[in-house]
N, C-alpha and C positions, 0 to 999 in steps of 0.2 A: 494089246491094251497096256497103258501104261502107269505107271506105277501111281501119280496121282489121281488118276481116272479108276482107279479100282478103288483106292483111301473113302474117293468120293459116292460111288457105289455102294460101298459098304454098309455110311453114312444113313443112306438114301432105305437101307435094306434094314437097318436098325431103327428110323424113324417107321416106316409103311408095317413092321411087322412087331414092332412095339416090345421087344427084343427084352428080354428079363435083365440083360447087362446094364440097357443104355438105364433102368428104373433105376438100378442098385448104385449109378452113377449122379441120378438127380435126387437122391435121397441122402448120397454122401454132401453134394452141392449145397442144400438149403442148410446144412449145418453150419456150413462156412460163412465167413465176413461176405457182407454184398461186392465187396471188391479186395478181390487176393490173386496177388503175384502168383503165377505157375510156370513153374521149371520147361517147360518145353510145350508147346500147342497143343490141344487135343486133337484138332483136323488142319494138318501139315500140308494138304493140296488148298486150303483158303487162306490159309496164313502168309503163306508164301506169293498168293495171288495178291495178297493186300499191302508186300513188301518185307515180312519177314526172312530173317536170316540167320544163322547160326552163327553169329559172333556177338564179340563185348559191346556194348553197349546199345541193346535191340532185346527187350522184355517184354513178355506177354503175360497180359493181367486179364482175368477173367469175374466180368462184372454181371451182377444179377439187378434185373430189375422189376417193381411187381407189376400184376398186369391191372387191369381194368380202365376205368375210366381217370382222367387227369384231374377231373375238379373230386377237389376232398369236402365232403362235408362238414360242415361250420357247425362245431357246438355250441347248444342253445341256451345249455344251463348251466350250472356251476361256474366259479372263477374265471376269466377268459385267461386264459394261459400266454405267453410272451408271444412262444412260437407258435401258432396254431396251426400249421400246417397243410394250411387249404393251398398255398402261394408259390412253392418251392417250384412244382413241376408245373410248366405249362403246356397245355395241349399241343400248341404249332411244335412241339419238340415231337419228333419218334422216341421209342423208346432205345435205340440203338444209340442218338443223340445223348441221353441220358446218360446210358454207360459210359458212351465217351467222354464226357464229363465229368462223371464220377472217377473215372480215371485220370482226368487232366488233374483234377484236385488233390489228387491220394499220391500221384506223382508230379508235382510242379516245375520239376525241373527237365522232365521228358515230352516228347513233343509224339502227335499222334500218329501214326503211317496210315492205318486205318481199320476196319473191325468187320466183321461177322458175326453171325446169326450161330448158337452154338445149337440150344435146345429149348427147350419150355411144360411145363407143366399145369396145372390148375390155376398155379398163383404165380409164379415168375417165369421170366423169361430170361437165358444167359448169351451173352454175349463173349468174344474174345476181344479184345482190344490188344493191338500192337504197336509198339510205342518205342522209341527214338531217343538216344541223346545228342542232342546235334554238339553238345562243347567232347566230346569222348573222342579221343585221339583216332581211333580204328573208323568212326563216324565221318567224323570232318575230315577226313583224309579219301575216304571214298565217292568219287566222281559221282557213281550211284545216287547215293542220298544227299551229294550236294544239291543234285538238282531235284528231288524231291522235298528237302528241305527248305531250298532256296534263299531267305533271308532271315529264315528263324537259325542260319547257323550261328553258333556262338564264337 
């Protein structure tokens, strides 16, 4: 068995058995910003499927999104407020879409490789996003993500 295939395993054994770690990990989670940079992937066998790699210029940010339904109900009383918030998220988006976006905005000068499915609880769902700088010397010099960058190189 190999060594991403057990990571993945693991995973699989921590969601089905509800595992008192993975809680202590989504209770550290909701305290954080909906979107924060993290030093190294939490699951290394989907990071790496989605184009991650361990050099400069290749960050993984880990975005939370809430769950329920996409239409926000529209209040009926009081002052109408600027942003009212029914508008931002539209349904035809996934929520993974979401993240990815919330990531394109928090970092605009990185381009997206792509994301996964972290975890989820009552009220959010987390995502990884793995993200690119296509003008970073170590970036644009590698055949690799020339071609999965393609014309977003800088």
């Amino acid at each position: 068995m190999g060594v991403y295939q057990q990571l993945n395993e693991t995973w699989h054994r921590f969601y089905s058995e509800r595992s008192q770690e993975l809680k202590e990990k989504l209770v550290e989670w909701r305290r954080e910003p909906r979107v924060l940079r993290v030093d190294r992937p939490t699951r290394l066998d989907k990071a790496r499927r989605v184009g991650y790699r361990a050099k400069q210029g290749i960050i993984v940010v880990r975005a939370r999104v809430p769950k329920g339904g996409m239409r926000r109900k529209r209040p009926n009383s009081g002052r109408r407020q600027k942003a009212l918030g029914t508008v931002r998220i539209k349904g035809k988006y996934s929520s993974r879409d979401v993240a990815e976006n919330r990531a394109k905005e928090m970092f605009p000068n990185m381009e997206v490789l792509g994301s996964y499915y972290l975890a989820e609880d009552g009220r959010y769902y987390w995502f990884e996003v793995v993200m690119a700088d296509p003008s970073h010397p170590s970036i644009a010099g590698d055949p690799k993500f020339r071609r999965v960058l393609g014309s977003r190189m800088g």
